[in-house]
N, C-alpha and C positions, 0 to 999 in steps of 0.2 A: 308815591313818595311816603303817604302817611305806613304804608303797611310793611315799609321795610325800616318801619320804628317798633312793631311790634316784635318781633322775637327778642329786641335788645330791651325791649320794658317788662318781657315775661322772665328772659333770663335775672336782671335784675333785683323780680321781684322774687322768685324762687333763692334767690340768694338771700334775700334778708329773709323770709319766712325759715328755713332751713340756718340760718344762724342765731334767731329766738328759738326753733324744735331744739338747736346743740345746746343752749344755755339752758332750756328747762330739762334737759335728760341729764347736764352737767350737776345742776343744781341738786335735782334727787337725787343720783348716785351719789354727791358729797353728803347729803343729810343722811340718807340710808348708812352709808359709813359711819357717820359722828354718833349715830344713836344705837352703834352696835352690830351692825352686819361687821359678820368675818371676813377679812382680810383674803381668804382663801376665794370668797365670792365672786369678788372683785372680775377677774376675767369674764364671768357666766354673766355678769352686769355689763360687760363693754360689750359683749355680742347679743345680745339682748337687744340693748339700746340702741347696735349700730343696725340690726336689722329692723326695726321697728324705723329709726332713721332713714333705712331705703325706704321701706313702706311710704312713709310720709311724703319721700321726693318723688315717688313714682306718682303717690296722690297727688302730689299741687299741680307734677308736669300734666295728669291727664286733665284737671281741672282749669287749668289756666288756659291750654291750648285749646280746650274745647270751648270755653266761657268768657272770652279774655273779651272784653271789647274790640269791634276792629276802630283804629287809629284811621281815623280819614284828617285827608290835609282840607286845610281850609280855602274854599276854592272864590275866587272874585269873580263878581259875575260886573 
């Protein structure tokens, strides 16, 4: 029982780690832009970002599934 809780606790948490990676890559690319990157950059910065963004999710997915605690149900004796 406990371990058909884990993929739904690994999927979840890849979810919120990968939506702070999108806010910190969101936030520099805005600051990079305010302080002067060209306008022309702008695309060479989303691909950048979105691959480096695979990287990341490919990093948490091998880490999580490899390191993830396993969920044991709590059993009464």
């Amino acid at each position: 029982m406990g371990s058909a809780l884990r993929p739904l606790a690994i999927a979840v948490e890849i979810i919120i780690l990968m939506g702070v990676i999108y806010s910190l890559f969101l936030a520099v690319k805005l600051s990079a832009l305010d302080f002067g990157l060209e306008e022309k950059y702008q695309k060479f910065i989303d691909w950048v970002f979105m691959i480096m963004g695979c990287l990341a999710l490919v990093f948490f997915v091998a880490h999580l599934i490899t390191f993830y605690p396993r969920l044991l149900a709590l059993t009464l004796h």
